[in-house]
MMTF fields as JSON, N, C-alpha, C and O atoms, coordinates in Angstrom:
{
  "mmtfVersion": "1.0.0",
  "mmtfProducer": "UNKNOWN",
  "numBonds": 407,
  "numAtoms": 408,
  "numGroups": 102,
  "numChains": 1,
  "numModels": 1,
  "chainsPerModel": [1],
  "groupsPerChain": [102],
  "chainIdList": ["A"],
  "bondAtomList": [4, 2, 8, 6, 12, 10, 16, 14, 20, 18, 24, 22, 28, 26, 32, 30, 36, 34, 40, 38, 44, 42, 48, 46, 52, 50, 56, 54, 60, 58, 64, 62, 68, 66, 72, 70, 76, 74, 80, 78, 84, 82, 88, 86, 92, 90, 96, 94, 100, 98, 104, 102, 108, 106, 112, 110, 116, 114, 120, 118, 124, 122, 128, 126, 132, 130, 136, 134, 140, 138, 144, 142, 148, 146, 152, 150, 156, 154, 160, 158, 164, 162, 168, 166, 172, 170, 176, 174, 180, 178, 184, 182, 188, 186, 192, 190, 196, 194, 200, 198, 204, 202, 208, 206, 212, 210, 216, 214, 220, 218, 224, 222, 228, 226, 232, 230, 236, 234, 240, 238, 244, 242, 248, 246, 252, 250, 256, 254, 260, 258, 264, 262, 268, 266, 272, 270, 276, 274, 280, 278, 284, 282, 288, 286, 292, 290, 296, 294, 300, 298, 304, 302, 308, 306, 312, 310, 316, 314, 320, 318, 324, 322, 328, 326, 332, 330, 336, 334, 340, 338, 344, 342, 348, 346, 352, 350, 356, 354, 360, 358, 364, 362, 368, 366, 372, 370, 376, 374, 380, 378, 384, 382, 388, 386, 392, 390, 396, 394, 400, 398, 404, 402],
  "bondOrderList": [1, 1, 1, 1, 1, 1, 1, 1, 1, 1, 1, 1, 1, 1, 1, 1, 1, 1, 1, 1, 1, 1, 1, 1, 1, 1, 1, 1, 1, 1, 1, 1, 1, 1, 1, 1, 1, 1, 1, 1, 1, 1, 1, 1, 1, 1, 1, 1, 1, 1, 1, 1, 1, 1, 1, 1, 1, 1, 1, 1, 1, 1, 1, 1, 1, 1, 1, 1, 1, 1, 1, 1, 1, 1, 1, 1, 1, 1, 1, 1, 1, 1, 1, 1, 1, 1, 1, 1, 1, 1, 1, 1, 1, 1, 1, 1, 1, 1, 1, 1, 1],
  "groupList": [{"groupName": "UNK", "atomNameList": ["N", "CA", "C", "O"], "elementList": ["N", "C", "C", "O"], "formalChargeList": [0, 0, 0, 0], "bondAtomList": [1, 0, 2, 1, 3, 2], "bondOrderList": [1, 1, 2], "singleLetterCode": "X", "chemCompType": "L-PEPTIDE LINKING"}],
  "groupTypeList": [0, 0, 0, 0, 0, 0, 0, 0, 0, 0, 0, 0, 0, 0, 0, 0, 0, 0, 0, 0, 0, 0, 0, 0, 0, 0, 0, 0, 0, 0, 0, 0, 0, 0, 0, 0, 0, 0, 0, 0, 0, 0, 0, 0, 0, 0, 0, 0, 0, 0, 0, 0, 0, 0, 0, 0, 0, 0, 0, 0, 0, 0, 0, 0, 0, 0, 0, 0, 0, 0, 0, 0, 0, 0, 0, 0, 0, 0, 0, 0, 0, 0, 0, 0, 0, 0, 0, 0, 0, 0, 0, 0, 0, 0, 0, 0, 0, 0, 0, 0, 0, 0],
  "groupIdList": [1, 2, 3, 4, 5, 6, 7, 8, 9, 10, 11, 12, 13, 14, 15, 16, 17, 18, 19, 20, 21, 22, 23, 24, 25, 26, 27, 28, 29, 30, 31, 32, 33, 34, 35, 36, 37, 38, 39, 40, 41, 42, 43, 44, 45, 46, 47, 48, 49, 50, 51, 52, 53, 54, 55, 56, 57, 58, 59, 60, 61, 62, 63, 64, 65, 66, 67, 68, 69, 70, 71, 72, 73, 74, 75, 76, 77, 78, 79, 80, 81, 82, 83, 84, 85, 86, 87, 88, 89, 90, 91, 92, 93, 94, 95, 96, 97, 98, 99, 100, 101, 102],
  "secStructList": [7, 6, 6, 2, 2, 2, 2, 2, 7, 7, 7, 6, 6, 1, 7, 7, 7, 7, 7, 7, 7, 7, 3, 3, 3, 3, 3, 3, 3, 7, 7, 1, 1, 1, 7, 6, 6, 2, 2, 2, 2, 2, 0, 0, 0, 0, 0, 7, 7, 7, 2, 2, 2, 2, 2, 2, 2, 2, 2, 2, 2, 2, 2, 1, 1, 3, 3, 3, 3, 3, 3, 3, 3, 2, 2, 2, 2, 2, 2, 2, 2, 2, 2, 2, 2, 2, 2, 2, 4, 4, 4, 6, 7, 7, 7, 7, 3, 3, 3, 3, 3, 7],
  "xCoordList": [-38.876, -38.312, -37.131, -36.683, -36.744, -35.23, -35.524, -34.61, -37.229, -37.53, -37.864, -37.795, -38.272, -38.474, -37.36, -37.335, -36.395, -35.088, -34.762, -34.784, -34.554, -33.737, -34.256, -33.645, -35.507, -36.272, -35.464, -34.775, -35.185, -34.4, -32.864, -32.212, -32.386, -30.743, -30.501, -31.658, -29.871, -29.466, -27.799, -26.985, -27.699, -26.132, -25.37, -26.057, -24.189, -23.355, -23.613, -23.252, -23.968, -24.341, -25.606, -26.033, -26.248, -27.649, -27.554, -26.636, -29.291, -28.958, -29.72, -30.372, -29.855, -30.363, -29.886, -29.173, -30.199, -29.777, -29.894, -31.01, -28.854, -29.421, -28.766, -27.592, -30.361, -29.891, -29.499, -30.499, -28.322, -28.381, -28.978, -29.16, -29.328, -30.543, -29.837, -28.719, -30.742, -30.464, -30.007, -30.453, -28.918, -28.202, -29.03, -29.358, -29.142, -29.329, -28.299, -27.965, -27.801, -26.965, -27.761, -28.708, -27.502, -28.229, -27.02, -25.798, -27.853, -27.207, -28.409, -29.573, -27.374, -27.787, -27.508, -26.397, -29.006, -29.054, -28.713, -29.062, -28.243, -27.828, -29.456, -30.493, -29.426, -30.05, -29.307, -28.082, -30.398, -29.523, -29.515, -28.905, -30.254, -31.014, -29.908, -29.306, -29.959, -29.566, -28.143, -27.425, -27.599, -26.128, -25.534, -26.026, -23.903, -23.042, -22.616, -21.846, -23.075, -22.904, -24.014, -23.92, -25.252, -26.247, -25.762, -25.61, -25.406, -24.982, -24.134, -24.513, -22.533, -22.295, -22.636, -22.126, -23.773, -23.937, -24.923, -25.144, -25.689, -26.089, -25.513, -25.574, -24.672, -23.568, -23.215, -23.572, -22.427, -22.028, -23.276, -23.198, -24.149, -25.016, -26.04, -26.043, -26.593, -26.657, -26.378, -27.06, -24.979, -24.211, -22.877, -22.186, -22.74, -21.717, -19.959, -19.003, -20.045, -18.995, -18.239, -18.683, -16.937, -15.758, -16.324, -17.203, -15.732, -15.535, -14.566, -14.971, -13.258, -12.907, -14.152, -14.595, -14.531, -15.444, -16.752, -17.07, -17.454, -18.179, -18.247, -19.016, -17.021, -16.298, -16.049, -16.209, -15.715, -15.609, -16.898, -16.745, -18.028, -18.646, -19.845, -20.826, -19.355, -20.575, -20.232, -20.945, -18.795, -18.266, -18.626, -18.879, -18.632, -19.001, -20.609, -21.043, -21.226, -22.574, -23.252, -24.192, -22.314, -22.314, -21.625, -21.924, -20.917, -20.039, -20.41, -20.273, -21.117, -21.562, -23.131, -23.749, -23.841, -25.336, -25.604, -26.339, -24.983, -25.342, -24.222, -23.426, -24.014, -22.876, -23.67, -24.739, -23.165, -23.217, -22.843, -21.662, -23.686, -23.776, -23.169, -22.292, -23.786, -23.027, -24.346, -25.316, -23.815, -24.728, -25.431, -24.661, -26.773, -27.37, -28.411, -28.672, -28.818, -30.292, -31.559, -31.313, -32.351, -33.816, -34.42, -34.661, -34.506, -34.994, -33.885, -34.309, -32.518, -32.107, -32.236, -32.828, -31.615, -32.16, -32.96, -32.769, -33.966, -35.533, -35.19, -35.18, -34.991, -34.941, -34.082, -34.455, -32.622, -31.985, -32.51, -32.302, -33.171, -33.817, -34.411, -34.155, -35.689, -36.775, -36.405, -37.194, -35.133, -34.15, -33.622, -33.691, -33.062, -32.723, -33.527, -33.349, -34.472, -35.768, -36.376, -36.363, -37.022, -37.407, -36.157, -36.426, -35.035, -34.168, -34.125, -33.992, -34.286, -34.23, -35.287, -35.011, -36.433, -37.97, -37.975, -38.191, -37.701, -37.791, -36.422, -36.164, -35.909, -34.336, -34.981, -34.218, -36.159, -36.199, -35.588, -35.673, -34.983, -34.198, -34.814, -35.754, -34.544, -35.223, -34.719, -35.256, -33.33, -32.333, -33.135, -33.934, -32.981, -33.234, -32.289, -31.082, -32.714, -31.48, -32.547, -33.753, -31.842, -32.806, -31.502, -30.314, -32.384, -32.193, -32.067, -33.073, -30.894, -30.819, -30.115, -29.177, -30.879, -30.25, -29.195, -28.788, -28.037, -26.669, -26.412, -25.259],
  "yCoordList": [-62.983, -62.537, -63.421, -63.577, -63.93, -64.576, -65.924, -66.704, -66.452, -67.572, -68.014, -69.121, -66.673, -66.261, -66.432, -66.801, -65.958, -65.164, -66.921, -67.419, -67.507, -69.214, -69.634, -69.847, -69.717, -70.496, -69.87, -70.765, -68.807, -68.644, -68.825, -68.786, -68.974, -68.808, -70.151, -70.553, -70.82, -71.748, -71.833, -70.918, -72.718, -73.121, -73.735, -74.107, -73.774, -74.634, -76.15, -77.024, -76.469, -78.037, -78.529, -79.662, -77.364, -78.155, -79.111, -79.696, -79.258, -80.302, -79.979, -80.83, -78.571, -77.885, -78.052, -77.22, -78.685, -78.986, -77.806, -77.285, -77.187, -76.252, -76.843, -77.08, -77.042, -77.722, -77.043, -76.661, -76.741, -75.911, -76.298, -77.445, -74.967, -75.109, -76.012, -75.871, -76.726, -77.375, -75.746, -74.604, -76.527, -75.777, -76.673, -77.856, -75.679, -75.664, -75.396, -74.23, -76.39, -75.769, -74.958, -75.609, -73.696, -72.937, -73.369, -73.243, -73.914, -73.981, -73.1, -72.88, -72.558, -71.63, -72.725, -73.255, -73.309, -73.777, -73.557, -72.41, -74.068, -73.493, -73.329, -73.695, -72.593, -72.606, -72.152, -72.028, -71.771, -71.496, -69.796, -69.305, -69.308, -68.203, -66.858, -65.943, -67.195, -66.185, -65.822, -66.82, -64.802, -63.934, -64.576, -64.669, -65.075, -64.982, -64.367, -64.79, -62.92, -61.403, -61.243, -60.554, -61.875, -61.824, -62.463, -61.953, -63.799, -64.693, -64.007, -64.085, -63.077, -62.96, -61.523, -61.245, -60.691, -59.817, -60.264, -59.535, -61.414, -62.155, -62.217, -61.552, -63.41, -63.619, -62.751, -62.838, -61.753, -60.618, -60.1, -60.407, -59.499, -58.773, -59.949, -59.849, -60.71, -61.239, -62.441, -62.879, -62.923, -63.821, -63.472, -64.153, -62.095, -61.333, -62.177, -62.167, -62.888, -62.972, -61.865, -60.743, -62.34, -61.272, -61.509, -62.279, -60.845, -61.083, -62.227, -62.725, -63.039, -64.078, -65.195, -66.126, -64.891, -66.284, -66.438, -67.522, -65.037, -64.615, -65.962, -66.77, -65.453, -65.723, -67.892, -68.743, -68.103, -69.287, -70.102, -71.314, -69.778, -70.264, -70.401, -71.139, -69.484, -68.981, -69.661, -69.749, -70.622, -71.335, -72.643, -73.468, -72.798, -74.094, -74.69, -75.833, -73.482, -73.885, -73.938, -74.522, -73.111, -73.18, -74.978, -75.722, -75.107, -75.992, -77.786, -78.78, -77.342, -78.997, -78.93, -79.986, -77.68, -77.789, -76.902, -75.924, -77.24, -76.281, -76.264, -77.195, -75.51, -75.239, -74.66, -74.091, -74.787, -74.562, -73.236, -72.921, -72.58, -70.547, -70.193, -69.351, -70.998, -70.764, -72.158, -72.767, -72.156, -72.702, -72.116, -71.391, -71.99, -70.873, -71.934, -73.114, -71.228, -71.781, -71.874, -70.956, -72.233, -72.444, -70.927, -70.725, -70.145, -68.911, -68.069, -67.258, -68.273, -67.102, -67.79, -67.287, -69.182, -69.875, -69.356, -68.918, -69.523, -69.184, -67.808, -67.428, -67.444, -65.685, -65.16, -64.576, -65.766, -65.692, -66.199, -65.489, -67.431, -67.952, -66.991, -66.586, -66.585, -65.838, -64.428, -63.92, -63.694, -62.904, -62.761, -61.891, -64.009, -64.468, -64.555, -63.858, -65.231, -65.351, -64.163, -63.782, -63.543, -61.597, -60.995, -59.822, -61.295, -60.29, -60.55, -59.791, -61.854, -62.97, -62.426, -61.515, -62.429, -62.089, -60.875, -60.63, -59.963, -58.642, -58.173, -57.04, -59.069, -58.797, -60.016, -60.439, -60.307, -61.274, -62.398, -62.97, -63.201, -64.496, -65.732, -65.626, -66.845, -67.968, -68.67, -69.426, -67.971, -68.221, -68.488, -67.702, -70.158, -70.905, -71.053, -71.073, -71.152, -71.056, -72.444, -72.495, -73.429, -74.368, -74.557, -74.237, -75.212, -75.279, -76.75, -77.418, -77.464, -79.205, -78.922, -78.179, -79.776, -79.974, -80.14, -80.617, -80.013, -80.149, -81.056, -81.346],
  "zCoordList": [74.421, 73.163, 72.756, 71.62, 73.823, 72.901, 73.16, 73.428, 73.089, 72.792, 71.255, 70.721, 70.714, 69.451, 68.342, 67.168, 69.338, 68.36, 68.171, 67.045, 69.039, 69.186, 67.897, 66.849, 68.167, 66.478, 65.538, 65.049, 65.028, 63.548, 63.655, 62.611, 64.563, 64.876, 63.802, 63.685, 63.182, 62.655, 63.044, 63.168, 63.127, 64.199, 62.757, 61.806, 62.741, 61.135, 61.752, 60.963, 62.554, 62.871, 62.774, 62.999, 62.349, 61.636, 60.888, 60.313, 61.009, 59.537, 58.714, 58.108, 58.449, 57.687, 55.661, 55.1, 55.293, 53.463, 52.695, 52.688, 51.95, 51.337, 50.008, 49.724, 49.055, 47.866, 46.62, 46.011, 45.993, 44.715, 43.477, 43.07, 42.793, 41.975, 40.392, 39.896, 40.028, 38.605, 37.632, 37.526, 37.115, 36.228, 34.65, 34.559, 33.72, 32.55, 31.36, 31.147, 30.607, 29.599, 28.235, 27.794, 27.564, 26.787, 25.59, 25.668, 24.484, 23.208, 22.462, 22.799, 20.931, 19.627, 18.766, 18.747, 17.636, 16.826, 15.457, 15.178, 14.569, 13.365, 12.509, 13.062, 10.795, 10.518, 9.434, 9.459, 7.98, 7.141, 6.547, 5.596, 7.326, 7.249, 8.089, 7.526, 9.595, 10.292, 9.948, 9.876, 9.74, 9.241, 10.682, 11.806, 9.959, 11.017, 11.762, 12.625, 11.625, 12.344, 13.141, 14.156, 12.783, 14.077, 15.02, 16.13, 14.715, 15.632, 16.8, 17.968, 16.292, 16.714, 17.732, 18.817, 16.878, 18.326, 19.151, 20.118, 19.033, 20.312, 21.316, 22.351, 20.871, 21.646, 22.529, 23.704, 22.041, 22.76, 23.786, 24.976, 23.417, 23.755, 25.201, 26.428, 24.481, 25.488, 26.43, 27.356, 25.848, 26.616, 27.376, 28.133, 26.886, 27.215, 26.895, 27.671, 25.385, 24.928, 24.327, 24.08, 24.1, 23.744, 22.028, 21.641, 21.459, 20.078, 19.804, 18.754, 20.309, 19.592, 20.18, 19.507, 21.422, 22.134, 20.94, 20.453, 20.577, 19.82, 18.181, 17.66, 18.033, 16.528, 16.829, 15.954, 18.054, 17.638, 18.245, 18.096, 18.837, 19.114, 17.667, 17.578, 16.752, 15.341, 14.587, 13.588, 14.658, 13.964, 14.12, 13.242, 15.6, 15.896, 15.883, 15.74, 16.081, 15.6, 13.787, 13.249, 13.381, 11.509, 11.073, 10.139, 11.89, 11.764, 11.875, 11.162, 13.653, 14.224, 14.233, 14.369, 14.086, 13.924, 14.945, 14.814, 16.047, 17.636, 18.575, 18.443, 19.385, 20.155, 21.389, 21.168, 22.765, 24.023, 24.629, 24.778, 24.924, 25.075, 26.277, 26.471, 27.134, 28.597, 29.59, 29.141, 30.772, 31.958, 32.826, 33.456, 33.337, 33.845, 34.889, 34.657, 35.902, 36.712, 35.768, 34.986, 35.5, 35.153, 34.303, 33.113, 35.366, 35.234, 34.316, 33.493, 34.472, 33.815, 32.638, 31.683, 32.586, 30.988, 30.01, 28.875, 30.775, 30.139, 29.279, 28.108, 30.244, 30.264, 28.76, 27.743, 29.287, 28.047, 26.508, 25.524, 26.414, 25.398, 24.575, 23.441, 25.826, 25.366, 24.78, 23.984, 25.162, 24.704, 23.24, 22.371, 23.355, 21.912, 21.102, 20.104, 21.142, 20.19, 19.612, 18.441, 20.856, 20.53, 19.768, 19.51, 19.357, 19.065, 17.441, 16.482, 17.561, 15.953, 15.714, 14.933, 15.928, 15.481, 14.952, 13.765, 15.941, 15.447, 14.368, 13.961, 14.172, 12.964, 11.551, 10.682, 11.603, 10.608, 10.923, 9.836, 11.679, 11.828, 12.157, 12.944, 11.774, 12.311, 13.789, 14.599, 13.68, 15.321, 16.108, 16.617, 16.404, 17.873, 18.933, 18.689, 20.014, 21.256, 21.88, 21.634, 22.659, 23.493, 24.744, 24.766, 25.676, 26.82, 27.184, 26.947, 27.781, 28.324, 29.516, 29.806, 30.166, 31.43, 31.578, 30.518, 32.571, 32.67, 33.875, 34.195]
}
């Protein structure tokens, strides 16, 4: 039995790699359509900004075309995107969110 156990023990002098996962930056595209008040209960709702973070990030994407939501792994990316999109859809909005590597 504790020939067994040896195989999983991992010692801090391995040389075991543990690689962290690619981060994704999530930007919200401008458009000319979606209310600056959608924008901002996105934001909130599912980026979990404050209301001033809210307020200047709606600016900066009205402003420079697109602005940067937060940084996330792959999966929550996605996740969040696909979030955003369903929320625009079902509110009438054309609101795009995309995803670049970081």
């Amino acid at each position: 039995m504790s020939n067994s156990q040896d195989q999983f023990d991992q010692s801090p002098d391995s040389d075991v790699e543990i690689k962290e996962p690619s981060l994704y930056s999530v930007f919200l595209l401008n458009d000319d359509f979606t209310t600056q008040e959608f924008v901002i209960e996105v934001l909130k709702q599912f980026f979990f900004k404050t209301d001033e973070e809210s307020f200047k990030i709606m600016l900066d994407v009205h402003n420079k075309g697109k602005a940067q939501v937060g940084v996330f792994t792959k999966e929550i990316a996605e996740t969040k995107i696909f979030l955003v999109h369903q929320a625009a859809k079902e509110n009438s909005y054309p609101l795009k969110c995309v995803m670049e590597p970081s």
